[in-house]
N, C-alpha and C positions, 0 to 999 in steps of 0.2 A: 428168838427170845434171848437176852442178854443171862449169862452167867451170874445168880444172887450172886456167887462168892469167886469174885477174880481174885488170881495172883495181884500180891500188891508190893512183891519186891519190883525195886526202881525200874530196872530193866523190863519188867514185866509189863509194868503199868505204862513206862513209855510208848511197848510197842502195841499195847489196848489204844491206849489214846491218840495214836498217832492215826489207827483204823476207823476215830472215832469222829475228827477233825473234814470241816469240807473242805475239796480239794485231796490231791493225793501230797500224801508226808510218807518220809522215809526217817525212823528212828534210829540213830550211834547209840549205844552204850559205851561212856568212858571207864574201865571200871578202877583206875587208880587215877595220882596223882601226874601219872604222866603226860605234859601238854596238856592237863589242865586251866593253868593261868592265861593259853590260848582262847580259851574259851568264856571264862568270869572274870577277864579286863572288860570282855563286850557288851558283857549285860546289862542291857539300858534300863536303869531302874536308881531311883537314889531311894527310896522309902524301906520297904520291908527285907525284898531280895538282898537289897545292899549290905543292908545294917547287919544281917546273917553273915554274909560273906563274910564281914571284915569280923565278925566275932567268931566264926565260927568255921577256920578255912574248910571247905569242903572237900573228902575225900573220892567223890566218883561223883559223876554225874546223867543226864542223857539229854542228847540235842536233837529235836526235832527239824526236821525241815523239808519247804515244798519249793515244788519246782522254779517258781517265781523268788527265790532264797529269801522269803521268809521265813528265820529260825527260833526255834524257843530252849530256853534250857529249865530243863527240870530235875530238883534236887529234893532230898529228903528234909523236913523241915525238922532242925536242930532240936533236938530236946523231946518228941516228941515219936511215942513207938508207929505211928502212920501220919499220915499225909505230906504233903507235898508242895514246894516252893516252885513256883513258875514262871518265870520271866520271856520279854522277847528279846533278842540281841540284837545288837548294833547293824544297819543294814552295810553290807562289807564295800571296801574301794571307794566309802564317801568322805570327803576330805575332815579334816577334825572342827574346820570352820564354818563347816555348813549346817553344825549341832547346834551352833551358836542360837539361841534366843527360843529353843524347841525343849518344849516341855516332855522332859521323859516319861514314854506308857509306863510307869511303876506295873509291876507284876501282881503276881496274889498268891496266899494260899489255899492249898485245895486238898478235899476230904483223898481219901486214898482209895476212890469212885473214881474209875476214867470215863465211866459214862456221864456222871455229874461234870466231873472237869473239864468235860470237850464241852459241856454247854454253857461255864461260866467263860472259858476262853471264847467262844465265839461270838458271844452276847458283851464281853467286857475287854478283855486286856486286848484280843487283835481289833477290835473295831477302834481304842484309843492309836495302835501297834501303825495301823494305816496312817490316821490321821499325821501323824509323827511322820513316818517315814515320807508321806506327799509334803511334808516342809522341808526336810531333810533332801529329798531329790528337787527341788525348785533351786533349794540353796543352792545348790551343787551347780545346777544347770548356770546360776546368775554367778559366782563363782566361773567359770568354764570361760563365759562369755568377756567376763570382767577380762581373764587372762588373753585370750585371743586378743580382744581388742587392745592392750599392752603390746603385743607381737606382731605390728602392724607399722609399715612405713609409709608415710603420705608423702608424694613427690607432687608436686602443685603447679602448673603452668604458671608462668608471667614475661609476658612478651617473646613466646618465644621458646623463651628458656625455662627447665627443670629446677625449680626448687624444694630443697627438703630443712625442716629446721635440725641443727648442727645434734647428732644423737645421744644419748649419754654411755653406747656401750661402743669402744674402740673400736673393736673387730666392725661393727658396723660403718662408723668413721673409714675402716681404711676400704670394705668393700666401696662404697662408692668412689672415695678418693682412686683409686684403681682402675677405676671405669672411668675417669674424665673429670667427677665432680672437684670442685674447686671451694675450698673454705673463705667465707666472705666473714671474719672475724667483728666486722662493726655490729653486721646483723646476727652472727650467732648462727649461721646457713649452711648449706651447699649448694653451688650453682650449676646447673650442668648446661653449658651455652648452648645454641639455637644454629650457631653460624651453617655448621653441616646436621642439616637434618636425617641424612643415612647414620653417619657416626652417629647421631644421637641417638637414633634407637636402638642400633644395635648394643650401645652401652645400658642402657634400659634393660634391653634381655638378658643380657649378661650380669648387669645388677641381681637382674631380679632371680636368676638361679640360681645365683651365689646367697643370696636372703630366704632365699628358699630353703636352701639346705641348712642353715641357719635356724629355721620354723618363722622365720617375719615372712608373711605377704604383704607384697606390695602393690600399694593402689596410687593410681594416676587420680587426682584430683582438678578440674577445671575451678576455676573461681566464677563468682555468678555475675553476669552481666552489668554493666549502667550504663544508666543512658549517655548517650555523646555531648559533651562540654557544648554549651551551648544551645541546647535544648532543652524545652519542657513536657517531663513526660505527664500526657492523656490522665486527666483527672478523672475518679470514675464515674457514673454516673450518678446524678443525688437520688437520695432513697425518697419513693412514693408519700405524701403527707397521709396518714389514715384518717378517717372523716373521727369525730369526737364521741358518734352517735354509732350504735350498732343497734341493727335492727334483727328483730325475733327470727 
């Protein structure tokens, strides 16, 4: 049977609530301003929590949080002898661009009941709190991908020979110029000839270590077949006429 009457200083109530929350949470007590502003830059919220903060800087605060580093912070609401400001924080190590077009879970206020408060937060702000944060890690993900694909050198067969289009970062320019490749200025390139095909690949491997440490991978690209001058390729075969009439 729950306590009628809980402690309802801040620290108190955090580490009620924190018992009260599914999943296991471990509650911080901040109890001054120090390393504070580490913490109420992240508070993903622009409505109620926000408009607080900027009016009303907070002197201590308490951060919840569970294994999976979903965090909350909870603060005593301004002006008032109980209850409680709750927000979720910013999921950590995700880039500032991946917030971009993600609707912030606004927080809420809450009576100075951590057993009431764990039910409005599980039924409202974390179920928004997910929502957010699975756009937030997509971002990040297509983000991640966008970069790697940047960090990539195509070297392309033709006739033979290695071609790469001419790169825009120097150090790259002279790794391959170093290994053999040869600037073909009409085209904008690099060519790495075909004459000795041992030399050649040995300059490939050696390229490619040297890019490696760099963080570029390097992929060998074939270009896609056509048919031989002079011939006509195989038409396919025409598609069946269906009769006009469908029967039951």
């Amino acid at each position: 049977m729950h306590d009628p009457t809980p402690d309802t200083s801040l620290g108190s109530f955090a580490t009620v609530l924190a018992g009260e929350l599914p999943g296991t949470w471990t509650s911080t007590y901040h109890p001054d301003r120090s390393g504070l502003d580490v913490v109420t830059d992240v508070v993903w919220d622009m409505n109620e929590v926000a408009e607080a903060l900027a009016k009303h800087p907070m002197d201590h605060c308490a951060v919840l949080q569970r294994a999976d580093g979903t965090r909350l912070f909870v603060a005593e609401q301004p002006g008032r002898a109980e209850g409680y400001l709750i927000a979720a924080l910013a999921p950590a190590d995700a880039p500032a661009e991946a917030f971009r077009g993600v609707r912030e879970p606004d927080g809420i206020a809450v009576d100075a009941d951590p057993f009431s408060a764990a039910e409005h937060l599980t039924f409202d702000l974390l179920p928004r709190y997910y929502v957010a944060a699975h756009q937030v890690l997509k971002n990040t993900e297509h983000l991640t991908r966008e970069a790697t694909a940047e960090e990539r050198l195509v070297m392309t067969w033709s006739d033979g020979a290695l071609v790469v289009d001419e790169p825009d970062r120097a150090d790259v320019t002279r790794v391959l110029t170093d290994h053999g490749f040869v600037l073909d200025t009409a085209r904008s390139v690099l060519v790495l000839p075909g004459d000795d095909t041992a030399r050649q690949a040995a300059s490939v491997r050696a390229t490619g270590e040297r890019l490696s440490a760099l963080g570029i991978d390097t992929v060998l690209h074939h270009p896609q077949t056509r048919p031989a001058l002079g011939t006509t390729p195989v038409a396919p075969p025409s598609p069946s006429v269906a009769s006009p009439y469908r029967g039951r």
